[in-house]
C-alpha positions in Angstrom: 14.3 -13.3 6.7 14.7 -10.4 4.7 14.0 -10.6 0.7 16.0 -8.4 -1.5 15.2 -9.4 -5.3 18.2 -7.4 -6.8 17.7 -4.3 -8.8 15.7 -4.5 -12.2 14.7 -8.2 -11.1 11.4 -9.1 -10.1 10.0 -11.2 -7.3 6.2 -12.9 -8.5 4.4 -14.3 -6.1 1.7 -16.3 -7.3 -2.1 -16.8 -6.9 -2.9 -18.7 -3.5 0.5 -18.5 -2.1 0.4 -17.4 1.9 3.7 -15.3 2.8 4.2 -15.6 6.7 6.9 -13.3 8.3 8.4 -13.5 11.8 8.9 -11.3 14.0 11.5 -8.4 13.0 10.9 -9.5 9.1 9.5 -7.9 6.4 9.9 -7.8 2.6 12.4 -4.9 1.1 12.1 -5.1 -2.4 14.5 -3.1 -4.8 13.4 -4.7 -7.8 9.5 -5.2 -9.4 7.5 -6.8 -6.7 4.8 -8.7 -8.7 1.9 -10.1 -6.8 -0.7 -11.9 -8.8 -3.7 -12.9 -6.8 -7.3 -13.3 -7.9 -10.7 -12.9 -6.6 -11.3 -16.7 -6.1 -7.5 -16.9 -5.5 -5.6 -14.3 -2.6 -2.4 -13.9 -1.8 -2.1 -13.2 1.7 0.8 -11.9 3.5 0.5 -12.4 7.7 2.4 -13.1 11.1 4.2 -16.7 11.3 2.7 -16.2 15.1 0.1 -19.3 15.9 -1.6 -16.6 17.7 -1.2 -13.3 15.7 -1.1 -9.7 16.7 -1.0 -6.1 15.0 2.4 -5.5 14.6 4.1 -9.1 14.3 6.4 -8.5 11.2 7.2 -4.9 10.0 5.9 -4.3 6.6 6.8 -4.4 2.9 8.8 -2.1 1.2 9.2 -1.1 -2.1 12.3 0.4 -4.2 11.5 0.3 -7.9 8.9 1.4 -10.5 6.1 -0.8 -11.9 5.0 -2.7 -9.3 2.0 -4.9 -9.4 0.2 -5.9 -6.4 -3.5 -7.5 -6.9 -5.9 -9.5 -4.4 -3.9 -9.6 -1.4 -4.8 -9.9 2.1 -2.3 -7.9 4.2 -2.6 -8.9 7.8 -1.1 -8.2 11.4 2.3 -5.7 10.3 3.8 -3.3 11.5 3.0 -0.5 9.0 1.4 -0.5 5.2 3.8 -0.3 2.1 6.5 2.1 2.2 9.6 3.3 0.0 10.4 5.8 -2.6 10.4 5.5 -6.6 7.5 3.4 -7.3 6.5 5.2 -10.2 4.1 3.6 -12.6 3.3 1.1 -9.7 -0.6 -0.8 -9.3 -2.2 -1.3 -6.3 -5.5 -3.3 -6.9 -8.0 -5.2 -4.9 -5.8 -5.3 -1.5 -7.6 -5.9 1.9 -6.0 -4.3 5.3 -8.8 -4.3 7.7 -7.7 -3.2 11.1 -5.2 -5.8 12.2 -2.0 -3.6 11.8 -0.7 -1.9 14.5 -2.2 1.5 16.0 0.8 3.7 14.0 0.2 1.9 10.6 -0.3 4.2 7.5 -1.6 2.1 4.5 1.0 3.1 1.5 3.7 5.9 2.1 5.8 6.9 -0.5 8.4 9.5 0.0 11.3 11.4 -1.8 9.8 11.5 -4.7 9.2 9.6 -8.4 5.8 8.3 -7.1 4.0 9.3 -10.4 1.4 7.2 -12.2 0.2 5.2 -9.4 -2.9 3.3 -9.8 -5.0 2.5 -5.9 -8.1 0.5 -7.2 -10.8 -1.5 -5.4 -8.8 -1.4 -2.3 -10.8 -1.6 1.1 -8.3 -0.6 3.7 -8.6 0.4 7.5 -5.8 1.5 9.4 -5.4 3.9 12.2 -3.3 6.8 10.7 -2.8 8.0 6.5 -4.1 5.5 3.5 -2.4 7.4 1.2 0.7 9.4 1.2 2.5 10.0 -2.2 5.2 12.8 -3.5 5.3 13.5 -6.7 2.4 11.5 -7.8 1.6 13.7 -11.3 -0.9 11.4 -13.4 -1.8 9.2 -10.5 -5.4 7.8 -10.2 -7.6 6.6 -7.3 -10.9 5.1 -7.8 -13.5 2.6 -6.2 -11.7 2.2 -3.0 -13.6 1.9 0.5 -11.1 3.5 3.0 -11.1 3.9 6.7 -9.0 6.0 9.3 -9.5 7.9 12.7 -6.3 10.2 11.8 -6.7 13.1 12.6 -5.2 14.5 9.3 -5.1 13.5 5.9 -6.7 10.7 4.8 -4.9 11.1 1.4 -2.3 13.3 0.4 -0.3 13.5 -2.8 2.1 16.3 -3.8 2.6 17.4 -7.0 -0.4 15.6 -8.3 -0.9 17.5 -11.7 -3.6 15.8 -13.8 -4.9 13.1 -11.0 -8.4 11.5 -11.0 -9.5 11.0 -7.5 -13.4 8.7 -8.7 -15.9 6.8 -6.6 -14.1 6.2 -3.4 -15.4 5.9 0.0 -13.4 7.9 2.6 -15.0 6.8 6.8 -13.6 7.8 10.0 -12.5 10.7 11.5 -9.8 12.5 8.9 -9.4 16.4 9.1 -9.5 16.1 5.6 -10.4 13.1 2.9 -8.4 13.8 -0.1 -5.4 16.5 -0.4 -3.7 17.2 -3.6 -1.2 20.3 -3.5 0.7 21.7 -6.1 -1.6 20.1 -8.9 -3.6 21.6 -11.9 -6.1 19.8 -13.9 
């Protein structure tokens, strides 16, 4: 089952709640998605499979600004977060650790209006880009332990005028760690 919150609503998922998707499901949000784990407390999002594997449910998506995700444990999809005009949006404390599928990036936001993100404390390993982000002016990442044998970028952001890249740990085998184009300060 597919989840559409309508536009300018939010969808909160609470503290210790366990989301399990079938196959061919995901979550397509085009309102606030609002995920409020803690450290003692996870939200995890996984297969519905009694025996799991990378790529059981497709992956969340996002369609509006100001997004909060926090402590989550994101488990055996297809792909990482996707969408387009997340501006503003939090990604905090979220686990991927290699049980996505072999073409998973981690967070992929295209077409612009992805300014003012926040990626902190994340420890994610997937197989192809953590980060990819257009238009991402203002956006910070800091104290994240990533992990990627792509070949490429293991970050890239367009338009990133006046980001803080702080702290992080980038392993693997990337061409490059972090690429910001088209960005001063």
């Amino acid at each position: 089952i597919m989840l559409y919150p309508n536009g300018g609503e939010t969808l909160t998922i609470d503290a210790g709640v366990k989301v399990k998707f079938s196959a061919g499901t995901g979550l397509f949000c085009d309102g606030q998605l609002q995920v409020n784990g803690t450290a003692d407390n996870l939200v995890i999002f996984t297969s519905r499979e009694p025996t799991p594997n990378p790529g059981d449910w497709t992956n969340v998506q996002l369609y509006a600004e100001n997004n909060f995700i926090s402590y989550l444990d994101y488990e055996y999809a297809d792909n990482g977060f996707t969408g387009n005009s997340v501006s503003g949006s939090t990604f905090d404390n979220i686990y991927m650790g290699g049980s996505l599928s072999l073409n998973a990036d981690a967070f992929y936001f295209d077409n612009s209006n992805s300014s003012n993100l926040t990626f902190t404390y994340n420890e994610i390993f997937v197989a192809n880009q953590i980060i990819y982000a257009e238009d991402a002016d203002g956006s910070t990442v800091s104290g994240n332990t990533f992990g990627t044998s792509y070949g490429g970028y293991a970050i890239e952001m367009s338009d990133c005028d006046n980001c803080s890249f702080d702290n992080n740990t980038i392993t693997g085998r990337p061409n490059t760690c972090i690429y910001a184009y088209n960005a001063t300060n």
